[in-house]
Chimera marker file (.cmm) of the C-alpha trace (Angstrom):
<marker_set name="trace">
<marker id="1" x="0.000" y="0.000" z="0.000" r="1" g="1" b="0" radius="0.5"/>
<marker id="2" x="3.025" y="2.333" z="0.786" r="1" g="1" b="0" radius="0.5"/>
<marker id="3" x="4.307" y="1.381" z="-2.445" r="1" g="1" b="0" radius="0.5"/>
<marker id="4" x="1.385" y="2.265" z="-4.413" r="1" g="1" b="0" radius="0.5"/>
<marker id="5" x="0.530" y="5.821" z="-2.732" r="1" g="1" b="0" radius="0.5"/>
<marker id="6" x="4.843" y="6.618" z="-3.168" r="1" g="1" b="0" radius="0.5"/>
<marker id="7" x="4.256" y="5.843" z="-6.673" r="1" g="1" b="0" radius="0.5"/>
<marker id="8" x="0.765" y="7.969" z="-7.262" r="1" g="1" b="0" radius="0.5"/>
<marker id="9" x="2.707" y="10.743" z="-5.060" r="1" g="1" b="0" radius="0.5"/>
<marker id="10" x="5.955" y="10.520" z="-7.930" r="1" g="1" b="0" radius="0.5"/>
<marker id="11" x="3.619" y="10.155" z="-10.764" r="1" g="1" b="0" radius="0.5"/>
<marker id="12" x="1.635" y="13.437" z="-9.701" r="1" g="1" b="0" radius="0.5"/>
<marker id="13" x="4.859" y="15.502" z="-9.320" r="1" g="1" b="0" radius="0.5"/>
<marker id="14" x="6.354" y="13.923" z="-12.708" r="1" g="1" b="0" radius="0.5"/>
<marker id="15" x="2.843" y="15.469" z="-14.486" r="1" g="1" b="0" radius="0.5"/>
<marker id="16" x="3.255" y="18.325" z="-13.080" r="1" g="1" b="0" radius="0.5"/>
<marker id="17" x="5.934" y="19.284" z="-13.744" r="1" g="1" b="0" radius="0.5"/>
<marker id="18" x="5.841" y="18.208" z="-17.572" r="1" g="1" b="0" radius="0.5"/>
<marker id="19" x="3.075" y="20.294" z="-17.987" r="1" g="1" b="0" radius="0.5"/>
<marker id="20" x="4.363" y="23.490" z="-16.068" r="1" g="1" b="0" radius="0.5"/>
<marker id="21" x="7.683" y="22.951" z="-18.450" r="1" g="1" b="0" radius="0.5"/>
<marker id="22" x="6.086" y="22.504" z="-21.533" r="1" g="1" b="0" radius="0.5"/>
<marker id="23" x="2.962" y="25.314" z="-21.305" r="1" g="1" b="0" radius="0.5"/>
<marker id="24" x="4.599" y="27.634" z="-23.474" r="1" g="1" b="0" radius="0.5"/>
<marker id="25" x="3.445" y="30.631" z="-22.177" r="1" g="1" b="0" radius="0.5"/>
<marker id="26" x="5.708" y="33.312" z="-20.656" r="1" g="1" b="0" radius="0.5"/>
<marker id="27" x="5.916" y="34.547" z="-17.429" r="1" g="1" b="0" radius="0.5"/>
<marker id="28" x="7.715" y="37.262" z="-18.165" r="1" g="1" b="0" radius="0.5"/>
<marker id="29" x="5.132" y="40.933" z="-18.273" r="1" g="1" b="0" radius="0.5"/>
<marker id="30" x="5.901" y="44.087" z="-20.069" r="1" g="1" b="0" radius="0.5"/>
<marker id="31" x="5.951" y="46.102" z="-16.888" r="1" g="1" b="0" radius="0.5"/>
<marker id="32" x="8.758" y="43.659" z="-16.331" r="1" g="1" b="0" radius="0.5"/>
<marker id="33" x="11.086" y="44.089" z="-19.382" r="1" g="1" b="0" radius="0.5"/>
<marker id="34" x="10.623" y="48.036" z="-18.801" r="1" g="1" b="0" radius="0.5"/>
<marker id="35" x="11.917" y="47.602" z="-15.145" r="1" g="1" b="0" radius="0.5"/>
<marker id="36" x="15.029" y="46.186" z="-16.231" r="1" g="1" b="0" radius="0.5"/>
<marker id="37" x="15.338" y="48.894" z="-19.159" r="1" g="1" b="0" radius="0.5"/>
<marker id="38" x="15.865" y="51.074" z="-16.430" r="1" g="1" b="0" radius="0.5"/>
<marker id="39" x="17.624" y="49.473" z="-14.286" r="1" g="1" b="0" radius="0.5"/>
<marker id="40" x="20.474" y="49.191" z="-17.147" r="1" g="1" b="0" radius="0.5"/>
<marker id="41" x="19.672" y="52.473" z="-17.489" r="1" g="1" b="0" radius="0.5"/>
<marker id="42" x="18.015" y="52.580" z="-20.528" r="1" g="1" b="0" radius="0.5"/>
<marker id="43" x="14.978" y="54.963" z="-21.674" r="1" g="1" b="0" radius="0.5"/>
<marker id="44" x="11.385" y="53.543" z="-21.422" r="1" g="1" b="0" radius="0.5"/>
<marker id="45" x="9.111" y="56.687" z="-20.117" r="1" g="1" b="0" radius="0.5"/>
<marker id="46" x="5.319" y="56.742" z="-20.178" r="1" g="1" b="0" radius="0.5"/>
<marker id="47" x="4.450" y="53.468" z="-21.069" r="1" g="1" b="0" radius="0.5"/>
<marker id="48" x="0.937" y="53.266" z="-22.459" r="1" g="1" b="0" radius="0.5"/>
<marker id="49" x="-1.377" y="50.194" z="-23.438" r="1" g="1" b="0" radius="0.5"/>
<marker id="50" x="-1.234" y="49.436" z="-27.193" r="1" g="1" b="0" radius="0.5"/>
<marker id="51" x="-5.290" y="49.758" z="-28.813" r="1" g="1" b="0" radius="0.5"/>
<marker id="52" x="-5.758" y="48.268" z="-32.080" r="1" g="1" b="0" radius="0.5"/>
<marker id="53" x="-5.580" y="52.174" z="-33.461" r="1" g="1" b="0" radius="0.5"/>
<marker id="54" x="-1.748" y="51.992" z="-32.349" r="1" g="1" b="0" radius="0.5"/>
<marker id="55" x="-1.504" y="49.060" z="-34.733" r="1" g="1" b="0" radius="0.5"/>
<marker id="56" x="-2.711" y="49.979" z="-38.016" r="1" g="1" b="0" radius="0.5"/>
<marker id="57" x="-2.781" y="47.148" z="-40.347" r="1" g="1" b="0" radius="0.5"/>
<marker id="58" x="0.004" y="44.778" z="-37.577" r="1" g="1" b="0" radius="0.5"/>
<marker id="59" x="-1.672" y="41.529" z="-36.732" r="1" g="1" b="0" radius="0.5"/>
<marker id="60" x="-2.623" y="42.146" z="-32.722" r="1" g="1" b="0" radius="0.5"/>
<marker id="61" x="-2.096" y="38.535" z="-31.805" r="1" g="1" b="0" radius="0.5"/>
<marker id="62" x="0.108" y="39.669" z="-28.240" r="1" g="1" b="0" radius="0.5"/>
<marker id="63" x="-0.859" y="38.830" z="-24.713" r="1" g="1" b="0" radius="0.5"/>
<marker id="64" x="0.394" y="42.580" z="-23.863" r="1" g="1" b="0" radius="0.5"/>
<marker id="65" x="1.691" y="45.407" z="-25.725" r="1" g="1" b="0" radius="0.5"/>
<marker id="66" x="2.969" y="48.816" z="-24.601" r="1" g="1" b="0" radius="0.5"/>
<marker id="67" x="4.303" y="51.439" z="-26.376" r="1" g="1" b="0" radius="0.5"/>
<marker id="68" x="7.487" y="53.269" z="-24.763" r="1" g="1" b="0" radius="0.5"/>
<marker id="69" x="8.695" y="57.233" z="-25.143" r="1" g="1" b="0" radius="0.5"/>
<marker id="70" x="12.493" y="56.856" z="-25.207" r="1" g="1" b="0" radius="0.5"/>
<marker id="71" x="12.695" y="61.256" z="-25.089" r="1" g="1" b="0" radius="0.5"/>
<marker id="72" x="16.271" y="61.350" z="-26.584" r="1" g="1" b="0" radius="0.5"/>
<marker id="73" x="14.520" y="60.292" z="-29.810" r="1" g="1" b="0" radius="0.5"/>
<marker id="74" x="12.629" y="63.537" z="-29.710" r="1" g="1" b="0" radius="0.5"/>
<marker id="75" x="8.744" y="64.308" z="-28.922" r="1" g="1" b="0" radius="0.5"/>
<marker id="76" x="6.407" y="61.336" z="-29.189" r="1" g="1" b="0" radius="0.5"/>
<marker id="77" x="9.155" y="58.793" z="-30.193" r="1" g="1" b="0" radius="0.5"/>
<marker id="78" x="10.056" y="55.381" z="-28.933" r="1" g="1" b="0" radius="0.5"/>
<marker id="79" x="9.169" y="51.984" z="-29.511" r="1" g="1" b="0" radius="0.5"/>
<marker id="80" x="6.667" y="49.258" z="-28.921" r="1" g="1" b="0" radius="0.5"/>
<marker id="81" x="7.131" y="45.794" z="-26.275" r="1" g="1" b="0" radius="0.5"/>
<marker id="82" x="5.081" y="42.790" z="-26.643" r="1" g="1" b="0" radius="0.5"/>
<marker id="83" x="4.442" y="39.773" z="-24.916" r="1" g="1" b="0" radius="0.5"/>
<marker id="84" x="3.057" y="36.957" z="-26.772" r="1" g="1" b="0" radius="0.5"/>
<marker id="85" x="1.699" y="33.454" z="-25.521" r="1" g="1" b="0" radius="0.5"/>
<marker id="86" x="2.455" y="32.060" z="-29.058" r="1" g="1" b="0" radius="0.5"/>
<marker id="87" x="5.999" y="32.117" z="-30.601" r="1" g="1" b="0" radius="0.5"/>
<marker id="88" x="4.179" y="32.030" z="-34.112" r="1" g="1" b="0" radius="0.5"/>
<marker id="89" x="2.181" y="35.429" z="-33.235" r="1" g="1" b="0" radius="0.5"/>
<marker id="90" x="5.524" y="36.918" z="-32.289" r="1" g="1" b="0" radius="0.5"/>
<marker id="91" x="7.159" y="35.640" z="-35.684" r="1" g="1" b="0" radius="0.5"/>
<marker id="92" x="3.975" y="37.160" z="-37.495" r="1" g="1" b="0" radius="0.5"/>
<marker id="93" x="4.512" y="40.890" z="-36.360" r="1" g="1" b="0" radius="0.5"/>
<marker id="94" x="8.321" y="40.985" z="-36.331" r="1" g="1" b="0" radius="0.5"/>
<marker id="95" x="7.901" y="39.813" z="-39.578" r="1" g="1" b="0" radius="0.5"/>
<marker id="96" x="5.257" y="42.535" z="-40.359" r="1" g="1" b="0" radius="0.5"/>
<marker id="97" x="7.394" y="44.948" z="-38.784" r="1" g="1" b="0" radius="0.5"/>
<marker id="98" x="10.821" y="43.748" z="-41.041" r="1" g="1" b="0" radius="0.5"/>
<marker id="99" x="8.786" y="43.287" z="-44.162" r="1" g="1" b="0" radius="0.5"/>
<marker id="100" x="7.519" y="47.374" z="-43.698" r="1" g="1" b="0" radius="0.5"/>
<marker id="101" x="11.453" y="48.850" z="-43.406" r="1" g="1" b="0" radius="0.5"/>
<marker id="102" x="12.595" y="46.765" z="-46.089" r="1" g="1" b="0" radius="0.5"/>
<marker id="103" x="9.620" y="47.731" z="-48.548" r="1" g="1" b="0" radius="0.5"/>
<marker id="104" x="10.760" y="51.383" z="-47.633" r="1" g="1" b="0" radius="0.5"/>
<marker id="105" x="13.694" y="52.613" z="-45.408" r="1" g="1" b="0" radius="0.5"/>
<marker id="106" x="10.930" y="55.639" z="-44.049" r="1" g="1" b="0" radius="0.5"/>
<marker id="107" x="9.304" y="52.624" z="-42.410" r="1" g="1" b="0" radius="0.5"/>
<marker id="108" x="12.438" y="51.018" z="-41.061" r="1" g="1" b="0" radius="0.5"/>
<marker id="109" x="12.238" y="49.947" z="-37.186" r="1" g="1" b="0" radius="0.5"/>
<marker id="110" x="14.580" y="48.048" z="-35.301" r="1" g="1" b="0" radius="0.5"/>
<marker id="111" x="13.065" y="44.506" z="-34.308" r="1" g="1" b="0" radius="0.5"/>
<marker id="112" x="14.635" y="42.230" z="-31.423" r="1" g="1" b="0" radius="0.5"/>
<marker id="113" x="12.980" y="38.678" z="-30.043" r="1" g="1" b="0" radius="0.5"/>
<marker id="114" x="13.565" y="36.180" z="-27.480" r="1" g="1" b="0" radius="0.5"/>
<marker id="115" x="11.556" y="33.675" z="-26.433" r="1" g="1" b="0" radius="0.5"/>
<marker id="116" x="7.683" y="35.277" z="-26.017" r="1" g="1" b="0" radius="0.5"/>
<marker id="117" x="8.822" y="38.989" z="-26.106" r="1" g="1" b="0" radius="0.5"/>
<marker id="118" x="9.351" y="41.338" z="-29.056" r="1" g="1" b="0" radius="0.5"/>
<marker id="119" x="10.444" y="44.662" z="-29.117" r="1" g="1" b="0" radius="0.5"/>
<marker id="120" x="9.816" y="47.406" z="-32.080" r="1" g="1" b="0" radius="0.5"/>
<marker id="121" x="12.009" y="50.517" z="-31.779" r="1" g="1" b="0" radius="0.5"/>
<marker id="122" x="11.560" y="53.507" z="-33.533" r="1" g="1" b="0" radius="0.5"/>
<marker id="123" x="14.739" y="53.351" z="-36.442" r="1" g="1" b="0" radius="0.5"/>
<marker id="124" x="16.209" y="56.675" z="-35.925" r="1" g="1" b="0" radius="0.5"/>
<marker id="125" x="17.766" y="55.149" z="-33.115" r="1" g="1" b="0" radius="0.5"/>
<marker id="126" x="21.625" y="54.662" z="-33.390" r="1" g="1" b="0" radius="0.5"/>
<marker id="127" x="22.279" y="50.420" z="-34.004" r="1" g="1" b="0" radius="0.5"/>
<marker id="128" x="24.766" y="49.847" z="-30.800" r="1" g="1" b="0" radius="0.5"/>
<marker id="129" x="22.071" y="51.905" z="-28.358" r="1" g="1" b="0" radius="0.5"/>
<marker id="130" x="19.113" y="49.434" z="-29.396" r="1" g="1" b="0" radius="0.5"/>
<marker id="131" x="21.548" y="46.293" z="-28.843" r="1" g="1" b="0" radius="0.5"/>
<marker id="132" x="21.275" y="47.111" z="-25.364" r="1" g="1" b="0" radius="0.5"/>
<marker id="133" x="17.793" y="46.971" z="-25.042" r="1" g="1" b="0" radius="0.5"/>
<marker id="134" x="17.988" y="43.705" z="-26.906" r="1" g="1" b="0" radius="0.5"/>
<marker id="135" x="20.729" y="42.597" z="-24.707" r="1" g="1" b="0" radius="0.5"/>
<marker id="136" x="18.137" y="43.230" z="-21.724" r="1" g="1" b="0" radius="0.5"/>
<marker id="137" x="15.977" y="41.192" z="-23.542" r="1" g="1" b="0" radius="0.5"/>
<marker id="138" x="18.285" y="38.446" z="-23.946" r="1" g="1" b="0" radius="0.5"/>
<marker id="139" x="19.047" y="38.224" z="-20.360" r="1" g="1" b="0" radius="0.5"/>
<marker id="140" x="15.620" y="37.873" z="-19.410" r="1" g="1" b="0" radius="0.5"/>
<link id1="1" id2="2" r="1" g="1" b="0" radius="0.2"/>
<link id1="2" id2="3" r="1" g="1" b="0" radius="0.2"/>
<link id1="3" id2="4" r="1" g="1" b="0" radius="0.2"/>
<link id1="4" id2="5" r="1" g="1" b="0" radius="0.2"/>
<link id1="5" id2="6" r="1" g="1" b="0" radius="0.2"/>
<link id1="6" id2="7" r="1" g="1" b="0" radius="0.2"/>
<link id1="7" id2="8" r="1" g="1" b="0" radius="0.2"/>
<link id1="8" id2="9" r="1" g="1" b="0" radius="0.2"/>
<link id1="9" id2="10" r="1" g="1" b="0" radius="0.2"/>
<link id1="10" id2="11" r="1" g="1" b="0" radius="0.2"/>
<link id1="11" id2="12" r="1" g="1" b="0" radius="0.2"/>
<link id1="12" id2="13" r="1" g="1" b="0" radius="0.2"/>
<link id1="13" id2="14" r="1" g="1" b="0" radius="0.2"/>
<link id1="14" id2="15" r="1" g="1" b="0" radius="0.2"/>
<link id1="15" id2="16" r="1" g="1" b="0" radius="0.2"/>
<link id1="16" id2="17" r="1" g="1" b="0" radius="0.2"/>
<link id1="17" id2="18" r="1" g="1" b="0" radius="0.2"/>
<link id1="18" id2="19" r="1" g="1" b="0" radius="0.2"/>
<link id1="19" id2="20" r="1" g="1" b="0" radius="0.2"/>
<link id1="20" id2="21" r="1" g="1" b="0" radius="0.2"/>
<link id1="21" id2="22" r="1" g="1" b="0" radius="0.2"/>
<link id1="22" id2="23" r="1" g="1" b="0" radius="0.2"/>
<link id1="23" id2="24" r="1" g="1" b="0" radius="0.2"/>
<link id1="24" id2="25" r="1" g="1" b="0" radius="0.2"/>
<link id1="25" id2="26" r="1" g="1" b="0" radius="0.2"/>
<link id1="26" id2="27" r="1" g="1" b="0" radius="0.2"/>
<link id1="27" id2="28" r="1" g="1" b="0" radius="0.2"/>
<link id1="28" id2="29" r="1" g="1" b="0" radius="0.2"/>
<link id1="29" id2="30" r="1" g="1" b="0" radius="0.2"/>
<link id1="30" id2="31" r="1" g="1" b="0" radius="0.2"/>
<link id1="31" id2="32" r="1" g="1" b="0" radius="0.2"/>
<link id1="32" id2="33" r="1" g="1" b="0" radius="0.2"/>
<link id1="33" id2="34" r="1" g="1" b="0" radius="0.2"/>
<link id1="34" id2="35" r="1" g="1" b="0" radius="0.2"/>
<link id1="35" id2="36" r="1" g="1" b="0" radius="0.2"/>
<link id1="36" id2="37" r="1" g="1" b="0" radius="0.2"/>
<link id1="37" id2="38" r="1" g="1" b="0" radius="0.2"/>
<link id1="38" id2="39" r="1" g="1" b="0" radius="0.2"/>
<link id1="39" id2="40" r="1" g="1" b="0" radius="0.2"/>
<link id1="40" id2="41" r="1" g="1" b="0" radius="0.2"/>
<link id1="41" id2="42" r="1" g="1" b="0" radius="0.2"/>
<link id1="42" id2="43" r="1" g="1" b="0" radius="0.2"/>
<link id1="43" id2="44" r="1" g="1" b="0" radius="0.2"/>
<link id1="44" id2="45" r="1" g="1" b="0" radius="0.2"/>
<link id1="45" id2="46" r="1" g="1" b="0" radius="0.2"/>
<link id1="46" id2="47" r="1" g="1" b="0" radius="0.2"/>
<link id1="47" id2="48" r="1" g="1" b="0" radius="0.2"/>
<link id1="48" id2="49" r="1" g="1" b="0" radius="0.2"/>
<link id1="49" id2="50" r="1" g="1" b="0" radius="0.2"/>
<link id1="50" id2="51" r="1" g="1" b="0" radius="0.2"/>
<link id1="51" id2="52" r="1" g="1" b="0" radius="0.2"/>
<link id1="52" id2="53" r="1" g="1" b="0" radius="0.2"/>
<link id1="53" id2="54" r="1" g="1" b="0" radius="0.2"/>
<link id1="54" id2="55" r="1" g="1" b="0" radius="0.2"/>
<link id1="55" id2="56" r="1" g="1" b="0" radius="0.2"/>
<link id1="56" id2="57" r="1" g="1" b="0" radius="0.2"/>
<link id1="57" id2="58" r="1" g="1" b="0" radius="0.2"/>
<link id1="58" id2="59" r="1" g="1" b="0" radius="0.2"/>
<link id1="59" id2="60" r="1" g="1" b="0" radius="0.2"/>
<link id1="60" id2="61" r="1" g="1" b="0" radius="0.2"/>
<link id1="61" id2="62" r="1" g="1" b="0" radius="0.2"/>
<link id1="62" id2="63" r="1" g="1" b="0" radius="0.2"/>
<link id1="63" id2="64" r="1" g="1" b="0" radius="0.2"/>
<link id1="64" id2="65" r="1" g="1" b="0" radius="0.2"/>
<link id1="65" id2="66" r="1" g="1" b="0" radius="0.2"/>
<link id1="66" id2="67" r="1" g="1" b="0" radius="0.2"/>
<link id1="67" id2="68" r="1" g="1" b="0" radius="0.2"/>
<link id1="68" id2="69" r="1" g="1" b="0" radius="0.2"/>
<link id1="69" id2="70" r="1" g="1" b="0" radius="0.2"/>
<link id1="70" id2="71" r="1" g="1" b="0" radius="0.2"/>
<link id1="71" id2="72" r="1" g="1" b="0" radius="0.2"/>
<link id1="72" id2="73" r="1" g="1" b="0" radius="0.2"/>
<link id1="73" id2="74" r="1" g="1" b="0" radius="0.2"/>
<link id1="74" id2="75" r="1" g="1" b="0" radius="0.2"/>
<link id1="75" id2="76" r="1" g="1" b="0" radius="0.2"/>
<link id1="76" id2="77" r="1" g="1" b="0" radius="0.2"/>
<link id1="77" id2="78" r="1" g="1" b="0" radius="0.2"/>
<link id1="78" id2="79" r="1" g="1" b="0" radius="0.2"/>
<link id1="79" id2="80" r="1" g="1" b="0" radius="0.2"/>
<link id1="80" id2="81" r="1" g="1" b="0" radius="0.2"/>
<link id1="81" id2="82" r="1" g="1" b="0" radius="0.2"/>
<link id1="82" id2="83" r="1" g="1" b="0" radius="0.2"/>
<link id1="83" id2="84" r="1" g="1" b="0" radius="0.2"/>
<link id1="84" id2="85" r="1" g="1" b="0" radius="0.2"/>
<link id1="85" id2="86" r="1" g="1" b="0" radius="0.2"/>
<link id1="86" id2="87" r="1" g="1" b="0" radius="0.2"/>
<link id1="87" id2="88" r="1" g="1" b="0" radius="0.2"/>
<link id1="88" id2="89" r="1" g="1" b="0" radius="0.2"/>
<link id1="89" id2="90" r="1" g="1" b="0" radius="0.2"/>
<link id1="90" id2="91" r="1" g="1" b="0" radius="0.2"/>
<link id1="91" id2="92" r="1" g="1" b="0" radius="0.2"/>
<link id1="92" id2="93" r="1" g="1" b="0" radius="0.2"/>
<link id1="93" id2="94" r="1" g="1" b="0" radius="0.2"/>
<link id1="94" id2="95" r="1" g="1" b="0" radius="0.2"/>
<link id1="95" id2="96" r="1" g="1" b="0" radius="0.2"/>
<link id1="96" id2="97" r="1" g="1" b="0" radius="0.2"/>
<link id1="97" id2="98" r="1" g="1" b="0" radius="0.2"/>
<link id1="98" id2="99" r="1" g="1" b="0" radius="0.2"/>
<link id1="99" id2="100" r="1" g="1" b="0" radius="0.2"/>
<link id1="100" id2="101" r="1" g="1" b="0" radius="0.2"/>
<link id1="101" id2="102" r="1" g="1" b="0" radius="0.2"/>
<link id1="102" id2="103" r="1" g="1" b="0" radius="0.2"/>
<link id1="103" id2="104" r="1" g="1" b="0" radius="0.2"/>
<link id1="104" id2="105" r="1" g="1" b="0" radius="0.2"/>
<link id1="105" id2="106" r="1" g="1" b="0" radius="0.2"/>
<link id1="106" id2="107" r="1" g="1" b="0" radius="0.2"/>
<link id1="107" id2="108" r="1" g="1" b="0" radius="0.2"/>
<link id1="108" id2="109" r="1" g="1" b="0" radius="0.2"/>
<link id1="109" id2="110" r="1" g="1" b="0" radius="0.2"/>
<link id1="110" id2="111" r="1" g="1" b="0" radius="0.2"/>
<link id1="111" id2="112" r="1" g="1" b="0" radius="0.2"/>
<link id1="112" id2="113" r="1" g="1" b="0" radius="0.2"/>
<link id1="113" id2="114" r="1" g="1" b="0" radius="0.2"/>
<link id1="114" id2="115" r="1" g="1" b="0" radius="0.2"/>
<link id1="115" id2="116" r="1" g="1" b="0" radius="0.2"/>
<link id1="116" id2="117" r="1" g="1" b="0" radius="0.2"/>
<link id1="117" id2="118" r="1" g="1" b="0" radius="0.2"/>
<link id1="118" id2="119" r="1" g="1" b="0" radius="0.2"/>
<link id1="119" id2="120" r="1" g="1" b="0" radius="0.2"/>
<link id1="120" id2="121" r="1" g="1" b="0" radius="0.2"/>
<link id1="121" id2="122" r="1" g="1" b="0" radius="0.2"/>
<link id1="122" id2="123" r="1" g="1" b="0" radius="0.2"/>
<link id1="123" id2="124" r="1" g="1" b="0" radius="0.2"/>
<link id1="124" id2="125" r="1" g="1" b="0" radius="0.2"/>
<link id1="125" id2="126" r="1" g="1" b="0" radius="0.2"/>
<link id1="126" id2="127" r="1" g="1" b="0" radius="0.2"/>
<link id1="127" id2="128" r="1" g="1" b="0" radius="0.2"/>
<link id1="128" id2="129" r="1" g="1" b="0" radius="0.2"/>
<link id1="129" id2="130" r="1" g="1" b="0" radius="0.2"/>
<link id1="130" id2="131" r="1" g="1" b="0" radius="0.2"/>
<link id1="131" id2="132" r="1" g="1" b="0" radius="0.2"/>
<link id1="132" id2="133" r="1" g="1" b="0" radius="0.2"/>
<link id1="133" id2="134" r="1" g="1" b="0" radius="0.2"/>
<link id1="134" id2="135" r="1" g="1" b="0" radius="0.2"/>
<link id1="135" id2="136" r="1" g="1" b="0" radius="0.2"/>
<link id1="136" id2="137" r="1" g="1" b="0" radius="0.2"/>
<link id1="137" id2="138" r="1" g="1" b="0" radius="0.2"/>
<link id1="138" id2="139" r="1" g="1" b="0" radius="0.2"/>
<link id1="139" id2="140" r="1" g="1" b="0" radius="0.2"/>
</marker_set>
């Protein structure tokens, strides 16, 4: 009888955790990734919800958006941080967002993923400053 209730106890933990390692959904939240910005000291001022008017035609397939002022960019610039529960929504709007600066380099945006989280960032911004938000994201 020990045996058998030792075995149902293993058996329950085993499930468990299977399932908890292969949900596929982040834990990770936006307000998260925009701590750490600043704790590296990076700009990410007056976060606001993304509304499907913020998106135009983009797919809105994220679990949470936010777009981000980054103020050295000038007025009303900055960039945009998802969260996604599906890696193939992610790979949809990066690719929506690559697609756009290549079809015109006016529409150009710098685009960074890792794992559920995507970041859009306004291209006027210098290459080696937006590795280092994508380095944050990395080290998530």
């Amino acid at each position: 009888m020990l045996k058998k209730v030792g075995f149902l106890i293993s058996l329950v933990f085993i499930v468990g955790l299977l399932a908890a390692c292969s949900s596929g959904e982040s834990t990770v939240k936006v307000d998260d990734v925009i701590t750490k910005f600043k704790e590296a000291g990076l700009e990410a001022e007056n976060a606001t919800e993304i509304t499907k008017d913020d998106m135009g035609m983009g797919p809105m397939r994220f679990e949470e958006g936010k777009r981000i002022l980054v103020p050295s960019l000038g007025e009303d610039n900055g960039g945009r941080l998802f969260v996604f529960k599906d890696k193939s929504d992610l790979d949809e709007l990066k690719s929506y967002y690559d697609e756009m600066g290549k079809s015109s380099a006016m529409l150009f945006s710098h685009t960074h993923a890792n794992d559920h989280v995507l970041i859009q960032m306004n291209g006027d911004m210098e290459q080696a400053e937006f590795d280092k938000y994508a380095k944050v994201i990395d080290e998530l």
